[in-house]
C-alpha positions as a printed NumPy array, in Angstrom:
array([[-13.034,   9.427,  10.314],
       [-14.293,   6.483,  12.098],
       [-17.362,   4.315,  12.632],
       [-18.384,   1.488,  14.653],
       [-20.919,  -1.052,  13.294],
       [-21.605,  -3.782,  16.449],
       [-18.494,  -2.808,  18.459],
       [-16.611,  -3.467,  15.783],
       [-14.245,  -0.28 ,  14.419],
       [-14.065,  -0.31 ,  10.879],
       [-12.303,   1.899,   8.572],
       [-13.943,   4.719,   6.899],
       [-11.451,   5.821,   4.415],
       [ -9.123,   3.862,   2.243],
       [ -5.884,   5.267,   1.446],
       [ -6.363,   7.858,  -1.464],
       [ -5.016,   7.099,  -4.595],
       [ -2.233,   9.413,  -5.358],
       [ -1.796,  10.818,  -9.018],
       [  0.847,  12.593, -10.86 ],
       [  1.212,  16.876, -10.707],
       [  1.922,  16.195, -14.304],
       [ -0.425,  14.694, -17.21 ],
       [  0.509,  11.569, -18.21 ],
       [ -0.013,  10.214, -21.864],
       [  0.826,   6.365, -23.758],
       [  3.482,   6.657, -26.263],
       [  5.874,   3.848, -27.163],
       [  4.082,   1.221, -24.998],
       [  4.102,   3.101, -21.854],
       [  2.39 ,   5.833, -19.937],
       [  3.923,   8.794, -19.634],
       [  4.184,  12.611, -17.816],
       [  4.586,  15.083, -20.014],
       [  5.118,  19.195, -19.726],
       [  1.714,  19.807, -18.536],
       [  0.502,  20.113, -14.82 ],
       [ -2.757,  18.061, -14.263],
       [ -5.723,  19.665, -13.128],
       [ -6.001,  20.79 ,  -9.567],
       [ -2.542,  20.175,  -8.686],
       [ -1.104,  23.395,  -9.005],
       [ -0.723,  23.136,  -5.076],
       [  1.936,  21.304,  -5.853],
       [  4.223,  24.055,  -7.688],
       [  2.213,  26.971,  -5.983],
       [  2.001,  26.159,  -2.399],
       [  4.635,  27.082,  -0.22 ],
       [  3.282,  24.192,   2.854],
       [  4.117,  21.68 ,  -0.039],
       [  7.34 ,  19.58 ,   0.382],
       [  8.76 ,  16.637,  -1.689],
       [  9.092,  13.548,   0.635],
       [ 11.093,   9.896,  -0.822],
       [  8.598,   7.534,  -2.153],
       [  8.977,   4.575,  -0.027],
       [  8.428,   1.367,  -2.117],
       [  6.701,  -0.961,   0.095],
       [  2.983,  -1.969,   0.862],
       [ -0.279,   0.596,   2.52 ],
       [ -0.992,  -0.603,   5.976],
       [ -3.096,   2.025,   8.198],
       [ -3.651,   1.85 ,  11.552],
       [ -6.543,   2.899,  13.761],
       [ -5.8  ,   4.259,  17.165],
       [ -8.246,   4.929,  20.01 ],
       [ -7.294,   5.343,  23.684],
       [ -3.838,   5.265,  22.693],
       [ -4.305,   1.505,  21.7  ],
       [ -4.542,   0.104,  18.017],
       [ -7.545,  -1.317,  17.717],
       [ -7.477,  -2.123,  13.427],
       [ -4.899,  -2.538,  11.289],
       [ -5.659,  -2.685,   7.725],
       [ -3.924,  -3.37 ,   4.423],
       [ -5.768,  -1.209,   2.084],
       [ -9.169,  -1.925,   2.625],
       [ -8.733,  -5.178,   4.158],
       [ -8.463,  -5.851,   7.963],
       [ -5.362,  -7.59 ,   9.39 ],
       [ -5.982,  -9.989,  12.008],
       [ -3.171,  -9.738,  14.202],
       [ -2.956, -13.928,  14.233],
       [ -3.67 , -14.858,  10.79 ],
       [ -0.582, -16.713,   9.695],
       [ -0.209, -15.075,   6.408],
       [  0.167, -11.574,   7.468],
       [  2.012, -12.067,  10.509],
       [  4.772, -10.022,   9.147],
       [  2.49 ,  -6.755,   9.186],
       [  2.087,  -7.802,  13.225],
       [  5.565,  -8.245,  13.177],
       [  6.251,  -4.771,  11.481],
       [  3.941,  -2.645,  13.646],
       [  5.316,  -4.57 ,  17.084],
       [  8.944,  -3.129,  15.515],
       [  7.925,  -0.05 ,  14.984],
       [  6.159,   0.295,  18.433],
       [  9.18 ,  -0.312,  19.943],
       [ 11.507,   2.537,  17.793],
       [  8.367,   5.002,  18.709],
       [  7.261,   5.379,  15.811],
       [  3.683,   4.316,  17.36 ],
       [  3.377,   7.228,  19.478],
       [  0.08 ,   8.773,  17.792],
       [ -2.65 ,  10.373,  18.861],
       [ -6.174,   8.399,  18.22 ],
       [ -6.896,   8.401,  15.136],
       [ -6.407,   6.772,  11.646],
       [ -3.049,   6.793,  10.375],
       [ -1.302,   5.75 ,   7.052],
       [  2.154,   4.519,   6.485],
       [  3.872,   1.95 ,   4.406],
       [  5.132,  -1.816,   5.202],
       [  8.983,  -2.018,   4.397],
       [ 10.957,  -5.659,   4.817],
       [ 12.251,  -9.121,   3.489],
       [  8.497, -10.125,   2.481],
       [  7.292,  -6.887,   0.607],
       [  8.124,  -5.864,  -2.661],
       [ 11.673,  -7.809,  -3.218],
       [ 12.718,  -5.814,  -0.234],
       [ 14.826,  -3.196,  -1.687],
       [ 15.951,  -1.757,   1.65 ],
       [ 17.685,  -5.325,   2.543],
       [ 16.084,  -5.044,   6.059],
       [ 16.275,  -7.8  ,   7.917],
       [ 12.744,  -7.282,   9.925],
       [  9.289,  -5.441,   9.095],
       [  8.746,  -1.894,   9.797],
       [  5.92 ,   0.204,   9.24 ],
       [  6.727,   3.75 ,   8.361],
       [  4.304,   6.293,   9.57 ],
       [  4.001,   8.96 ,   6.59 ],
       [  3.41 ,  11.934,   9.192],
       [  5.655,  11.321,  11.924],
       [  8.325,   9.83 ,  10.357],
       [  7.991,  10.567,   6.349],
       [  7.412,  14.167,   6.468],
       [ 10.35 ,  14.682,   8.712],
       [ 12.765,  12.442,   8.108],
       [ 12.559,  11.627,   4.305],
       [ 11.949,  15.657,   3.327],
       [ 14.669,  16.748,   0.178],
       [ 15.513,  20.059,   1.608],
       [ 16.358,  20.641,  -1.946],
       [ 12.731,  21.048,  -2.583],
       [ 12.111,  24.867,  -3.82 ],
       [ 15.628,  25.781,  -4.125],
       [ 14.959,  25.433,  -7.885],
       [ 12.919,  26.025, -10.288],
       [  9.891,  23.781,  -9.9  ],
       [  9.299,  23.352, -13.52 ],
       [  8.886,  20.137, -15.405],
       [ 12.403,  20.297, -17.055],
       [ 13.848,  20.726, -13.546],
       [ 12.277,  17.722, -12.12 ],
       [ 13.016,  15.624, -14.656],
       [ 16.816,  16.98 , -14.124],
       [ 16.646,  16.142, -10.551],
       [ 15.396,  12.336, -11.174],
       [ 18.072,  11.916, -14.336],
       [ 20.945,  13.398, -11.558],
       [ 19.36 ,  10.336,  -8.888],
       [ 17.071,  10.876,  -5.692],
       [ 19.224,   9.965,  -2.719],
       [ 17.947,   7.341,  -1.104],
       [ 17.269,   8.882,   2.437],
       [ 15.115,   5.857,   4.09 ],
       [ 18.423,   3.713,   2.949],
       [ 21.144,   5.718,   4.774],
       [ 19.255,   6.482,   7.962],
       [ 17.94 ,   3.05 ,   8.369],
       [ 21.38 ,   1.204,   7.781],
       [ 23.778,   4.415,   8.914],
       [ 25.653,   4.69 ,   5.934],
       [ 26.679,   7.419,   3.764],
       [ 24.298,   8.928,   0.877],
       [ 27.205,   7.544,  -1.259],
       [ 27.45 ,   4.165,  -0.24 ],
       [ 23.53 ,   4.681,  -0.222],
       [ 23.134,   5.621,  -3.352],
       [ 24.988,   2.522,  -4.788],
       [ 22.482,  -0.264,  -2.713],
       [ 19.335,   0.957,  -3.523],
       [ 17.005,   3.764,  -5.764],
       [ 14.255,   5.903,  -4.325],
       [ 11.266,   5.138,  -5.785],
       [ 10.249,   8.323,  -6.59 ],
       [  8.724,  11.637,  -4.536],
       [  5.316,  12.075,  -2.653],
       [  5.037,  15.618,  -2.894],
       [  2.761,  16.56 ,   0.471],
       [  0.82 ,  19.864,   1.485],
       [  1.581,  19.678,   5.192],
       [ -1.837,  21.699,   6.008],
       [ -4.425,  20.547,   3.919],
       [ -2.55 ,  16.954,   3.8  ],
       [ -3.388,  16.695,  -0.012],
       [ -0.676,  13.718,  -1.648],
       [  0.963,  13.522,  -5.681],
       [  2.951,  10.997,  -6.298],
       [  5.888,  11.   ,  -9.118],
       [  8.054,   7.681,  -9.55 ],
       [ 10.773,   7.043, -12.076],
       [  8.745,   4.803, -14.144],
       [  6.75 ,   7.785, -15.083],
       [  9.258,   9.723, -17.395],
       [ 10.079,   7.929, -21.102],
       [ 13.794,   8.111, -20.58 ],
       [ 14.61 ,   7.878, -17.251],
       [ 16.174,   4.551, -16.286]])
C-alpha cells in the first residue's frame, strides 16, 4: 500500500521481519532452533504454494513504482535520495539492475536485497551493486527444487544445511559450476515463501548449535 502526504509518496509498509518455522531457545551463549515448529508457521511444512528460496546476504532496499517510474527508494524505513553521496551505491545498484531487467515491475512497492563490494563484506565478490528483486528474480531463480522431495521435518533440514546449501545466486551470477560455487562462497540460509499469500520464514546457518 501507498500514501501520499504533500505530493510526496511515502512508504506504508516496512519490510516484515522474518522469523524462524522453528522455536528458537539460548543455550551455550547462543540462540537456537530446536525440534519444535513456532506458532503459525505450519504453512511452512503444510502448504504445498510454499517453496524454499537462497537467503541472499545483503542489505533491504524497496522500491516504489508508479507509472512504470520509481518514484522512492528506501532502505528499510529510510528514504534514499538518489544524490546523497553516501548511498550512491544503492543508485548505482538499482541503475544495474534496470539495465539486466530486473526493473520491469508493475506499480507498486517492491522488496529485494542490495548485493556488492560495499554491503556486508561482499560475499558474492561482485564487482558492482545489484538489487535483487525477491519476486521476479528470487522466487524463480534462487528456488531449491529439492524443496519437498523429502521429508520436511526438523532432522531433515538440519541434514540438508550440515550436507551445504548450494550457493545458486553465486553460480548464476559469475557462470560457474555449483562446484566451483560451492568452494567461493556459503548461502546464507533459506527464505521459505508461500507464493499466494506471500507470507516469508527465514532459517540461516547461525541458527542451529552445531552447524558451522
Amino acid at each position: 500500500m501507498i500514501k501520499v502526504v504533500d505530493n510526496t509518496t511515502e512508504i506504508a509498509n516496512d519490510m516484515p521481519k522474518l522469523d524462524s518455522p522453528f522455536v528458537r531457545e539460548e543455550r551455550k551463549g547462543g540462540y537456537y532452533v530446536k525440534d519444535e515448529i513456532n506458532e503459525g508457521y505450519d504453512w511452512v511444512f503444510e502448504s504445498d504454494s510454499v517453496i524454499a528460496v537462497e537467503k541472499l546476504d545483503g542489505t533491504n532496499v524497496s522500491v516504489i513504482i508508479e507509472n512504470g517510474n520509481i518514484t522512492a527508494v528506501f532502505n528499510r524505513k529510510n528514504r534514499v535520495a538518489p544524490f546523497n553521496k553516501n548511498k550512491q551505491f544503492i543508485t548505482k545498484g538499482l541503475l544495474n539492475s534496470l539495465s539486466r531487467g530486473y526493473l520491469n515491475l508493475k506499480d507498486g512497492q517492491w522488496y529485494g536485497e542490495l548485493v556488492g563490494p560495499k554491503v556486508q563484506g561482499n560475499p558474492y565478490k561482485l564487482n558492482e551493486h545489484l538489487w535483487i528483486p525477491f519476486q521476479n528474480y528470487s522466487w524463480r531463480k534462487l528456488k531449491y527444487n529439492s524443496w519437498g522431495d523429502y521429508p520436511k521435518t526438523f532432522d531433515a533440514i538440519k541434514s540438508w544445511f550440515d550436507y551445504g546449501l548450494i550457493p545458486l545466486f553465486y553460480s548464476k551470477i559469475h557462470g560457474v559450476s555449483f562446484d566451483e560455487a560451492m568452494k567461493e562462497c556459503k548461502p546464507e540460509g533459506i527464505v521459505f515463501t508461500d507464493t499466494k499469500t506471500k507470507k516469508m520464514a527465514k532459517l540461516r546457518y547461525d541458527m542451529f548449535e552445531d552447524i558451522d
